[in-house]
C-alpha positions in Angstrom: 0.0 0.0 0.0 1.4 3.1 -1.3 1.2 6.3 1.2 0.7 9.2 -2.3 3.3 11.5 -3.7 5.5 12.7 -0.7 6.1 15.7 -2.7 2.3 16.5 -3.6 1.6 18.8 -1.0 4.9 21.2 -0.9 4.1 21.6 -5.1 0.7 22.4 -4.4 1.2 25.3 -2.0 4.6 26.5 -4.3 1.6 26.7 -7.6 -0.9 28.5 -5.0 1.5 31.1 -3.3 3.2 31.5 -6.7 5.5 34.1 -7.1 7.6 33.0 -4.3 4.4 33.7 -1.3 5.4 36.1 0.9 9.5 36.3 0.2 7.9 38.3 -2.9 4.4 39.6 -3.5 2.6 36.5 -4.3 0.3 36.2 -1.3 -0.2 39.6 -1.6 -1.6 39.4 -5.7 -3.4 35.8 -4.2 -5.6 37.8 -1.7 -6.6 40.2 -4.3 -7.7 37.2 -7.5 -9.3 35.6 -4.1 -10.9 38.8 -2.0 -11.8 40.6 -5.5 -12.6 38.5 -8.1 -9.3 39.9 -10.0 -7.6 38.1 -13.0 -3.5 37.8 -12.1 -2.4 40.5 -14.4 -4.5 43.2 -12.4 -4.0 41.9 -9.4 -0.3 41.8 -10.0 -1.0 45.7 -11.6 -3.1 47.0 -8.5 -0.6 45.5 -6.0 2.2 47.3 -7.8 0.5 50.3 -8.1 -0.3 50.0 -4.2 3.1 49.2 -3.1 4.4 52.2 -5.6 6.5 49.9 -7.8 6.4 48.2 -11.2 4.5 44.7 -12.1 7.9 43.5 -12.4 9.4 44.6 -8.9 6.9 42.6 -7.3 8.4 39.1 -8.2 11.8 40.0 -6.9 12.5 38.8 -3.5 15.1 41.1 -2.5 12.9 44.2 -3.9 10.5 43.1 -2.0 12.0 42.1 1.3 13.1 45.9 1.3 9.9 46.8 0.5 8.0 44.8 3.1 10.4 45.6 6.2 9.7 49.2 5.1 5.8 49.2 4.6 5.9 46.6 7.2 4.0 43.9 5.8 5.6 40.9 7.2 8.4 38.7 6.2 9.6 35.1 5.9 11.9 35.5 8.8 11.3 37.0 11.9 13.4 40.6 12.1 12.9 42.6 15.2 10.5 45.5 15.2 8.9 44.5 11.9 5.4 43.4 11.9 4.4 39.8 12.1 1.5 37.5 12.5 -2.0 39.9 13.2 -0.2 43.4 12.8 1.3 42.5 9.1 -2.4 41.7 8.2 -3.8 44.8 9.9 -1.8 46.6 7.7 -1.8 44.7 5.0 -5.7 44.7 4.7 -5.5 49.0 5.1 -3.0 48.6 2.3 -4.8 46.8 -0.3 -8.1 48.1 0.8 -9.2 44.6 1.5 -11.0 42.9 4.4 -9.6 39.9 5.9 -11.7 37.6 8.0 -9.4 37.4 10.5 -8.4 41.2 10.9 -12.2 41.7 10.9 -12.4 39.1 14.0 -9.7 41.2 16.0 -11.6 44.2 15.2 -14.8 42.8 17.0 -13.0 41.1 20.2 -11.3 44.6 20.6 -14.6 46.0 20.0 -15.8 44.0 22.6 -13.9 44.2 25.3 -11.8 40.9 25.2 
């Protein structure tokens, strides 16, 4: 009895984060095809545009490491003082002008009093 590809599920999540997830902009582009509807070449365009750099930019990990220790967005590896975790998708979500479930969740146990 056979146990499956041990490789299935790391290819599946490198074709779903595509563009290298979040060591580029590719989770970013993701949650705009998933949040909006958007076909990949405008997501790719309005994530650029939001981030204030070219369609091309956003594929380039180092680019983009810069750019999300500077907009603090989050990053692969933990760097002191930069966002992780809930903060990277607070700001994230004011960013792309987005809502994400689990920002939205925060919002209401803050809201709350919890």
């Amino acid at each position: 009895m056979g146990v499956g590809d041990p490789f299935g599920m790391a290819v599946s999540h490198g074709i779903a984060s595509g563009m290298g997830g979040i060591r580029s902009a590719g989770d970013l582009v993701a949650r705009m095809q998933m949040s909006r509807g958007m076909k990949i070449d405008d997501a790719k365009k309005y994530v650029a545009a939001r981030l204030g750099i070219s369609v091309i930019d956003i594929s380039d990990p180092v680019v983009m490491s810069e750019i999300r220790e500077d907009m603090d967005l989050g990053r692969v590896n933990c760097v002191p003082g930069v966002a992780k975790g809930i903060d990277a998708k607070f700001r994230i979500a004011k960013l792309l002008d987005i809502e994400i479930n689990s920002v939205n969740i925060f919002k209401k146990r803050i809201s709350a009093g919890f």
